[in-house]
Structure formats: C-alpha cells, structure tokens
Backbone as a printed PyTorch tensor [residue, N CA C, xyz], in Angstrom:
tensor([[[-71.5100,   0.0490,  27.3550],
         [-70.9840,  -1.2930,  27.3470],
         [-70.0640,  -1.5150,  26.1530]],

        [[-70.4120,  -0.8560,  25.0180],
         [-69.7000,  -1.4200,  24.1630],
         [-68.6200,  -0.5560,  23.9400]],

        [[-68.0000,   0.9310,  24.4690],
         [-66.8940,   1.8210,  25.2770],
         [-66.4020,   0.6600,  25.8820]],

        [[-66.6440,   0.1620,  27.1580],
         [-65.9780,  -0.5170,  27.5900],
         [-65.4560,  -2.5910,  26.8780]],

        [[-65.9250,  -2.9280,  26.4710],
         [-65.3810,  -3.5400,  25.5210],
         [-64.2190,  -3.3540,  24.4410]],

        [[-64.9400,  -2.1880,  23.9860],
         [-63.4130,  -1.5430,  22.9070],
         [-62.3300,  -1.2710,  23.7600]],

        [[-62.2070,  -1.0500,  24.8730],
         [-61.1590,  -0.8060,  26.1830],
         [-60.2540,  -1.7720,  26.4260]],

        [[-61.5250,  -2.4970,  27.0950],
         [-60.1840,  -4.3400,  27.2020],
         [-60.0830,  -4.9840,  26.0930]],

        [[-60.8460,  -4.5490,  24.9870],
         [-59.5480,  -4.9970,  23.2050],
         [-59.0100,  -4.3670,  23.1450]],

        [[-58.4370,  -3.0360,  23.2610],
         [-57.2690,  -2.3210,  23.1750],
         [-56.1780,  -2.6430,  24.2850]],

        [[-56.6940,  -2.9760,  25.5210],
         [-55.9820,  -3.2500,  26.4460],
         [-54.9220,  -4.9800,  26.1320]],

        [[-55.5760,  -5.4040,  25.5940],
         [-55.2240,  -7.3680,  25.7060],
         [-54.5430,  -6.9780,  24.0650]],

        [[-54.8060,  -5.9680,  23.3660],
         [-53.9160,  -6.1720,  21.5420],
         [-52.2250,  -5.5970,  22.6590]],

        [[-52.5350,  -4.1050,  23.2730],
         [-51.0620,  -3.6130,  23.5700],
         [-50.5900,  -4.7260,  24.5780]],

        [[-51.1040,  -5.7930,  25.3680],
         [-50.4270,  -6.7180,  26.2090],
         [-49.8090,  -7.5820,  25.0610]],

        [[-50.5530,  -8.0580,  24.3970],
         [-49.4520,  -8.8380,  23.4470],
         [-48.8090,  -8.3350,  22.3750]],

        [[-48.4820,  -6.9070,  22.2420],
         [-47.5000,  -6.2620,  21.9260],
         [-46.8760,  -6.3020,  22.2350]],

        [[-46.6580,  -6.2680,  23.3520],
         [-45.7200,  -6.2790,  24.8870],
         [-45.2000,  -7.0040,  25.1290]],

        [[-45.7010,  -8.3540,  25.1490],
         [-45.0550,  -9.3580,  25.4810],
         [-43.7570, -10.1010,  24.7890]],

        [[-43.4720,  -9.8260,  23.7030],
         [-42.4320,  -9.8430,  22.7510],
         [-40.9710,  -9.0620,  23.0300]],

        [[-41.3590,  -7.7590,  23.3570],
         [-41.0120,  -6.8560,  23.4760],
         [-40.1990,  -6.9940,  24.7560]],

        [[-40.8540,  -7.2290,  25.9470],
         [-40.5530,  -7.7980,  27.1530],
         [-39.3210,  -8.6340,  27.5160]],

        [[-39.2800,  -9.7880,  26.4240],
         [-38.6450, -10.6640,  26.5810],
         [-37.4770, -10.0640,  25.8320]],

        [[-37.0000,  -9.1560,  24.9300],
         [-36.0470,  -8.6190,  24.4390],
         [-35.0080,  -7.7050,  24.7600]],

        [[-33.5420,  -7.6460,  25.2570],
         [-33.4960,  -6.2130,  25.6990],
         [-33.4730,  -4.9550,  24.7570]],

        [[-32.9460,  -3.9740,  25.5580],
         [-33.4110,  -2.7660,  24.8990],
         [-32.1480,  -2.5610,  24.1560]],

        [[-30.8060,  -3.0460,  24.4370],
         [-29.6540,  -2.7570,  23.7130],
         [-29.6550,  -4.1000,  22.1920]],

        [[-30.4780,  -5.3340,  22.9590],
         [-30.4890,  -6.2260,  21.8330],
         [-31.4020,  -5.5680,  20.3170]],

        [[-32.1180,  -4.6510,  20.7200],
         [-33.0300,  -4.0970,  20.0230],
         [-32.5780,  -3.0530,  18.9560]],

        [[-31.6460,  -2.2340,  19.1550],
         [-30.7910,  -1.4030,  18.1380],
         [-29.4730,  -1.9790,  17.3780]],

        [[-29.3310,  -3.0260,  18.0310],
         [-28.1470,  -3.6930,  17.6660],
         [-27.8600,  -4.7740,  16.6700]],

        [[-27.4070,  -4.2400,  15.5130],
         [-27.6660,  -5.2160,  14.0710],
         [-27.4790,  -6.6240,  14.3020]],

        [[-27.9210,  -7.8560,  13.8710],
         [-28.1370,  -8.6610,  13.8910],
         [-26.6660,  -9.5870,  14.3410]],

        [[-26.1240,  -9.5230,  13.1160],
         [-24.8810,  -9.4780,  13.0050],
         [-23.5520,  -9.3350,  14.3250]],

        [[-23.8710,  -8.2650,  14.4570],
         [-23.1370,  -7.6820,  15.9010],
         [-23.4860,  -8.1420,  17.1770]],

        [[-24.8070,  -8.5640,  17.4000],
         [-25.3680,  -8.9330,  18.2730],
         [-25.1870, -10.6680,  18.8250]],

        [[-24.8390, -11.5350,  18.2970],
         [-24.6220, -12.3640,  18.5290],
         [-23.0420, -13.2630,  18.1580]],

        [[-22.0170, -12.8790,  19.2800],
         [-20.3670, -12.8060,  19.3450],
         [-19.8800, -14.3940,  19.0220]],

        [[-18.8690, -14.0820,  17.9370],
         [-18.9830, -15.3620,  17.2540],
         [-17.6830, -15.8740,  18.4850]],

        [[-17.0840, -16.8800,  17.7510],
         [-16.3780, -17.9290,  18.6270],
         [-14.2490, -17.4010,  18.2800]],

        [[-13.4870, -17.0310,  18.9650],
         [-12.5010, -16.3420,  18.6000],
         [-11.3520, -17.5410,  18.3170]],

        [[-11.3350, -17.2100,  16.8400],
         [-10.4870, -18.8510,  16.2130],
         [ -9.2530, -18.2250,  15.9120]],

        [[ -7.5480, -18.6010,  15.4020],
         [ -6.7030, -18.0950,  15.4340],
         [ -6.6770, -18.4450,  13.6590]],

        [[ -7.6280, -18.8850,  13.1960],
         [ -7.0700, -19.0680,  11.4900],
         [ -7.3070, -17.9070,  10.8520]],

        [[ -6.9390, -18.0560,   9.5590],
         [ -6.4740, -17.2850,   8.6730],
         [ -7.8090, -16.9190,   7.5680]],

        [[ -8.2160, -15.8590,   7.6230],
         [ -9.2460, -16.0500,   6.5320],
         [ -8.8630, -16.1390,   5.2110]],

        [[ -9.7540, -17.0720,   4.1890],
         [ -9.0600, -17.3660,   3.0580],
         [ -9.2940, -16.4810,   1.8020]],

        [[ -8.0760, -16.1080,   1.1590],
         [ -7.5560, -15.4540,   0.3570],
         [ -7.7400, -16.3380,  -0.7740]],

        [[ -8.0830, -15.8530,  -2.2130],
         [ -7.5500, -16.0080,  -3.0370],
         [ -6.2410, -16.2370,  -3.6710]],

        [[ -5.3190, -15.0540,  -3.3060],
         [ -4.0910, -14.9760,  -3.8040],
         [ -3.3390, -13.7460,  -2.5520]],

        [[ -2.2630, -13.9830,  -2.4360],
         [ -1.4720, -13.1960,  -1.4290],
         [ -1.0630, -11.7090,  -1.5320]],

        [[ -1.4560, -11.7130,  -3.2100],
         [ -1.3480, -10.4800,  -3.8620],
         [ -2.4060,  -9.3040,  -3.7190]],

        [[ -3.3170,  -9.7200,  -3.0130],
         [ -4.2630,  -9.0270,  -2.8040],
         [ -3.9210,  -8.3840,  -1.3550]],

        [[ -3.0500,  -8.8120,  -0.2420],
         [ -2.8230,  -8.2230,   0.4480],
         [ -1.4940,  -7.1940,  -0.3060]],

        [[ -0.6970,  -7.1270,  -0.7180],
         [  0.4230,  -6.2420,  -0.9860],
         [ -0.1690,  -5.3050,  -1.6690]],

        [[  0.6030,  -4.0250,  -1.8400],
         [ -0.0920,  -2.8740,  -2.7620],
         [  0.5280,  -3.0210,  -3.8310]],

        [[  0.0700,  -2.8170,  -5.0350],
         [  0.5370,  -3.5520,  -6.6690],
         [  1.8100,  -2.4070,  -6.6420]],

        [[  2.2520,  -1.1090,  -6.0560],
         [  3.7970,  -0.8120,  -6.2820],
         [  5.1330,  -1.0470,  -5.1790]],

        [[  4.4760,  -2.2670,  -4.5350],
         [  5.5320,  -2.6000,  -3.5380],
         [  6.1030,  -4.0760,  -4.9860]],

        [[  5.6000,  -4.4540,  -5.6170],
         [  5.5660,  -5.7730,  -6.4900],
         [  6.9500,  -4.4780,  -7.5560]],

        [[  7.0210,  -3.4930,  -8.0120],
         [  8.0250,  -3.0280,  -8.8880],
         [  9.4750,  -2.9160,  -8.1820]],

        [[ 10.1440,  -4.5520,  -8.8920],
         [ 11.5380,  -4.6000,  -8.3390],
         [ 12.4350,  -4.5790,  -9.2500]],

        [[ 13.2700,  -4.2680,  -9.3210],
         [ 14.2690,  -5.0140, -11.2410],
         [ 14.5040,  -6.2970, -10.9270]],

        [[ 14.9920,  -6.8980, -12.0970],
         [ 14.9820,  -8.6650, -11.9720],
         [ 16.4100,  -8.6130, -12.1620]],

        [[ 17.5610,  -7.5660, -12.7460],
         [ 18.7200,  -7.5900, -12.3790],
         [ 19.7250,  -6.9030, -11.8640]],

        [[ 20.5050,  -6.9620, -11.0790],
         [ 21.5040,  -5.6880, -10.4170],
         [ 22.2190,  -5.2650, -11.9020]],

        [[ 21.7340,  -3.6770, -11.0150],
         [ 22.5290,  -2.5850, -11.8380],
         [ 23.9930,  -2.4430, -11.8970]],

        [[ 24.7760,  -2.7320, -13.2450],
         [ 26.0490,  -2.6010, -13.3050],
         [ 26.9050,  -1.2070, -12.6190]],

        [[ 27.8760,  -1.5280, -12.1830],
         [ 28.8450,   0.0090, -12.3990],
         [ 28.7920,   0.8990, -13.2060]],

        [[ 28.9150,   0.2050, -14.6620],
         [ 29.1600,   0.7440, -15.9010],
         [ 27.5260,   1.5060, -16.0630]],

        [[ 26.8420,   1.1730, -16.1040],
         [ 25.1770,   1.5980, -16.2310],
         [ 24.7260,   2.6010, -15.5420]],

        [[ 25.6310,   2.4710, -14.0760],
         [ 24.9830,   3.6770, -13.0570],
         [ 25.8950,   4.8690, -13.3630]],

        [[ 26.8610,   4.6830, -13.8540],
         [ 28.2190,   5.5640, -14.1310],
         [ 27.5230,   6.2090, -15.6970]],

        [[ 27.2760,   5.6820, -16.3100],
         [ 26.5160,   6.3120, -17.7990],
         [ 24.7630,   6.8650, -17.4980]],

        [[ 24.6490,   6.3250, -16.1740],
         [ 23.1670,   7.1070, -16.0180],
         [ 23.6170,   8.2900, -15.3460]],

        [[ 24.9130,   8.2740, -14.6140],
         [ 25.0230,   9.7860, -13.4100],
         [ 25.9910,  10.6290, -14.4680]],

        [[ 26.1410,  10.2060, -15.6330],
         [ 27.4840,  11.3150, -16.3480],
         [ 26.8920,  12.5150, -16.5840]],

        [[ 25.5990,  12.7980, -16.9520],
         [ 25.1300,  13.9670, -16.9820],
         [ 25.0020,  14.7900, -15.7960]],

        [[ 25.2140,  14.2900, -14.9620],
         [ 25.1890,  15.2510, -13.5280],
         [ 26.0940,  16.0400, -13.0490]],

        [[ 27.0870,  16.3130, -14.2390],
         [ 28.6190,  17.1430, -13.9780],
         [ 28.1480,  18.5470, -13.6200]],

        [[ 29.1760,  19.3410, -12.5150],
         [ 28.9320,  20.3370, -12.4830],
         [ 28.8740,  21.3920, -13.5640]],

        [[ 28.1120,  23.0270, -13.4900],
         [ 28.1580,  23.2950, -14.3460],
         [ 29.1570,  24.9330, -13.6830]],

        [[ 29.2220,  25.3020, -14.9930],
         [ 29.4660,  26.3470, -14.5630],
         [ 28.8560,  27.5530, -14.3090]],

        [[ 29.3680,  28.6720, -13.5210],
         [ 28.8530,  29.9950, -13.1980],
         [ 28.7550,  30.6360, -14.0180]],

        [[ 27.3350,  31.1560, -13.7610],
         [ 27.2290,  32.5420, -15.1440],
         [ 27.0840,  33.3080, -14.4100]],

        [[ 27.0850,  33.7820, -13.3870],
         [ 26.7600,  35.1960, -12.8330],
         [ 27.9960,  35.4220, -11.8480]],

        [[ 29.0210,  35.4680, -12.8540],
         [ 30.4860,  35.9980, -12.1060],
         [ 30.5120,  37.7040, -12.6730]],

        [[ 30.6540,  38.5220, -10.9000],
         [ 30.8740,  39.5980, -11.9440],
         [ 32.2130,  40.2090, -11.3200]],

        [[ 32.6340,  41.4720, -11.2190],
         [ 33.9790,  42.2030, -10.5250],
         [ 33.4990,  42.7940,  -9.4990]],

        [[ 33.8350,  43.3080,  -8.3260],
         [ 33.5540,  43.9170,  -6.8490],
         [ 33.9880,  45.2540,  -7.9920]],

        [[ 32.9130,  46.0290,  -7.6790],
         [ 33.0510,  47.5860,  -7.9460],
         [ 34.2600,  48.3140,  -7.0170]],

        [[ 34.6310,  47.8950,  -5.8290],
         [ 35.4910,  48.4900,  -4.8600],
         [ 36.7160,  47.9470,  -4.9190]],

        [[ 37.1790,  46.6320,  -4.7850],
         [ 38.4050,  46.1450,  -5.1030],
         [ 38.6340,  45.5530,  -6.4060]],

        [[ 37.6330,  44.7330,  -6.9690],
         [ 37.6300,  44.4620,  -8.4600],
         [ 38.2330,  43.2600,  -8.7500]],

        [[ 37.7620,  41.7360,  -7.1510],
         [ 37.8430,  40.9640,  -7.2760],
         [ 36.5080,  40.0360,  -7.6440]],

        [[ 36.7490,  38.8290,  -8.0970],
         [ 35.4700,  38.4030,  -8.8360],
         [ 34.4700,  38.1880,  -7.8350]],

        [[ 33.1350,  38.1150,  -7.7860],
         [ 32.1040,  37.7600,  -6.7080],
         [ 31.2670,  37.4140,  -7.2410]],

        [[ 30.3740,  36.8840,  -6.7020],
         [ 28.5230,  36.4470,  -7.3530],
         [ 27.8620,  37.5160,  -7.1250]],

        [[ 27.2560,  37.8010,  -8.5040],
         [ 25.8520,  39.0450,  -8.7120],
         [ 25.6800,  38.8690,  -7.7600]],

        [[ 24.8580,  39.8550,  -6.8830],
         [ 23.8580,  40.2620,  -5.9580],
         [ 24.2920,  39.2980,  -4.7630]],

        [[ 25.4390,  39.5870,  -4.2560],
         [ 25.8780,  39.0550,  -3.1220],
         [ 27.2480,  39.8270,  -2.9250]],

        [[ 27.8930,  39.9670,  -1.5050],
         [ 28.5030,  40.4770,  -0.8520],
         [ 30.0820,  40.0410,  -1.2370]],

        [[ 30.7660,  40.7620,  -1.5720],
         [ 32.5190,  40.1060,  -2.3860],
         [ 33.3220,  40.2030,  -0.8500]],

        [[ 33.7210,  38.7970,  -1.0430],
         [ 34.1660,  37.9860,   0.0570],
         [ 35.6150,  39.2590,   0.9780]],

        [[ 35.9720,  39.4320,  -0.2810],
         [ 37.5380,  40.0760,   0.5120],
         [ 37.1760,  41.5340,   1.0340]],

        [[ 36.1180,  42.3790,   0.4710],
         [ 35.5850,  43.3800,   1.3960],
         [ 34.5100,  42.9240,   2.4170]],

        [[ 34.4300,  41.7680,   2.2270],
         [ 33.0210,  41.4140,   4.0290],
         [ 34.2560,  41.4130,   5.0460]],

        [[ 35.7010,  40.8650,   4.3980],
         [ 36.6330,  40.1780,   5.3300],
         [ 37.0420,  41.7390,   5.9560]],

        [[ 37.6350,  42.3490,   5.1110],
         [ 38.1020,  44.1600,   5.5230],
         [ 37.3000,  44.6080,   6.3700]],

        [[ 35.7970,  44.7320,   6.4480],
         [ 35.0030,  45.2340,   7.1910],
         [ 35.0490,  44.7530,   8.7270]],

        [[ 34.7240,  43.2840,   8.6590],
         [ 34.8180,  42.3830,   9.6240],
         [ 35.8610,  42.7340,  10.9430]],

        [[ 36.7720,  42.7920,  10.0080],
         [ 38.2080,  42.6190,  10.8230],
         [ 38.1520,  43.9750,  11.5600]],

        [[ 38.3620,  45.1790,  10.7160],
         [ 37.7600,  46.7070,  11.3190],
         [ 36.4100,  46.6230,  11.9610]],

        [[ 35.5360,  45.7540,  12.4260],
         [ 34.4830,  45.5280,  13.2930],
         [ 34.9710,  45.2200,  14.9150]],

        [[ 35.7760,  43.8070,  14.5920],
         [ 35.8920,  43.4140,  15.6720],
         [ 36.8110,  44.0410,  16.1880]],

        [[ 38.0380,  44.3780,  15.4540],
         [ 39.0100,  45.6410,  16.5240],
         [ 38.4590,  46.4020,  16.7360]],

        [[ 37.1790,  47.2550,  16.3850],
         [ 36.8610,  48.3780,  17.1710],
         [ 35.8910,  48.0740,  18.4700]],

        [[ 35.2710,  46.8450,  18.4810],
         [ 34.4090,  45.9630,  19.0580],
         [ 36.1640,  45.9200,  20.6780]],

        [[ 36.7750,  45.2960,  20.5440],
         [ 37.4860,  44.9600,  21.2610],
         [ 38.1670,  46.1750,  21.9960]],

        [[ 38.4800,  47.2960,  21.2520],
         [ 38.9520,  48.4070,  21.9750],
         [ 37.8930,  49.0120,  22.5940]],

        [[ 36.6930,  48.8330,  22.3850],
         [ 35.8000,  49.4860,  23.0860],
         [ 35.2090,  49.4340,  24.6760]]])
C-alpha cells in the first residue's frame, strides 16, 4: 500500500510539472526572452548622442583651406627627374644602352634580318 501511494505522488508531482510546460511552446522555450516577443515596427530614429558617433573619426580629417598653386608647386619641386646611372656602350656597335638590357640599334639589325628571312621563307 504504501508502493502504491508513493506512485500516485510521483504521478500528480510530474502532472503538475507538466502542466506549465504544456501550455508553453517548444520553440517559445529556447528562445531568449527578448527575441521572443516582436516589438511594434516604428520608422524613428534611435537616439544618438552626437552624429559623430556614427562617422569614423578619419572621414572628420579635411583641411580648413584650399591649397595654393604656389604650395603644391613647392611641395612637387622635388619630384624632378633624375638622372641615369647605368648608361653603358653596346660592346658590338658602341652605342649607349642600359646595363643589362638589349642595345636598341642591334635588337633593330637583328629584327629586320628576322623578318626578311621570315618572309622569303
């Protein structure tokens, strides 16, 4: 008798476990509080402090005055070309060329004796 007693108290505690449970769904149940109950869709603006908080602090670096002629002309003067240091003589004709590159007036000689033999062929 008293087996069966401990039975239907275990039975009537998990019913009103249940019953809570029941009334809830199962997706309402994992679903943060928050998320779970869809607010109302308003077109305002949420409020900001300051507007500066949306921009990124290096879109704000502008100059406060236009750059003269004279200023951009004394900032670019150093940009003059310079000159060549690696002028040397073609060992074969003994016109000037750049180190370690091909001297223009023998690529041209070759060339030319290329394609006429290219063409008679």
């Amino acid at each position: 008798m008293a087996a069966a007693l401990a039975l239907h108290q275990s039975r009537s505690w998990l019913a009103a476990m249940r019953a809570p449970l029941a009334r809830m769904s199962l997706a309402a149940a994992f679903v943060p509080a928050f998320l779970a109950a869809p607010k109302p869709f308003t077109w305002a603006i949420p409020s900001l402090p300051s507007l500066l908080e949306l921009l990124p602090p290096w879109l704000l670096a502008v100059p406060k005055k236009k750059t003269s002629h004279s200023r951009k002309a004394m900032r670019s003067a150093n940009k003059g070309l310079k000159d060549k240091q690696n002028l040397v003589h073609c060992e074969s004709c003994g016109s000037p060329k750049l180190a370690h590159n091909l001297c223009p007036k023998c690529y041209r000689e070759l060339n030319v004796g290329w394609k006429a033999k290219n063409r008679s062929a």
